[in-house]
Residue, then its C-alpha position, 0 to 999 in steps of 0.5 A: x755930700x755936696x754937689x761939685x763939678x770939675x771944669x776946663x777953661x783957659x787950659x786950666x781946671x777948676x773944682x766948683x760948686x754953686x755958689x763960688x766964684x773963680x777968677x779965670x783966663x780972659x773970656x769975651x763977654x759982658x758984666x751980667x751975662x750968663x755962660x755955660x762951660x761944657x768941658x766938664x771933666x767929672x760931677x759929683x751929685x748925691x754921692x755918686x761920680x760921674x767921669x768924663x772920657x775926657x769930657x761928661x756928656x751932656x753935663x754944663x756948667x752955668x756961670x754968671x760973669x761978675x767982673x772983667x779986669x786986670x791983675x797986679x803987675x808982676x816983674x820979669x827979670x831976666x839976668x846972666x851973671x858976668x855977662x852984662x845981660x840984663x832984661x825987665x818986663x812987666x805983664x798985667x794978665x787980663x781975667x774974668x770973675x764967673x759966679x756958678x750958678x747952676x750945674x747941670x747932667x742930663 
């Protein structure tokens, strides 16, 4: 059984292990640095479970930052029909790309 982590970043969770790349909200930092998560919900290692109320303690996630950008825009349309009530918007959602590095329980 391989080594997993469950994390919480930008009101989402993610499953990872070392070695993936994830694309996640928007985190200030620079291309080439090294964050740690601390919200880590729940890690797998050598078949057994650890589970976070809510969070494990003591336990982080290190991740490398790959690229900072900008997602294809997408179209937000709003219409009522027979009314005349038309309303369009465009939104390009920022993100990061984080490479795990290491995860670590102590």
């Amino acid at each position: 059984m391989s080594e997993f982590a469950i994390v919480d970043t930008g009101g989402k969770q993610y499953r990872v292990k070392p070695g993936d790349t994830i694309r996640v909200e928007k985190i200030e930092c620079d291309e080439g640095d090294i964050i740690s998560i601390d919200q880590v919900k729940l890690v797998s290692s050598d078949g057994s479970v650890k589970v976070g109320n809510p969070n494990v303690s003591g336990a982080s996630v290190k991740a490398e930052v790959v690229s900072n950008g900008r997602d294809k825009k997408i179209v937000v349309f709003k219409y009522k029909a027979k009314t005349r009530y038309r309303r369009k918007n465009g939104h390009r959602q920022h993100y990061t790309d984080l490479r795990i590095t290491e995860i670590s329980q102590n």
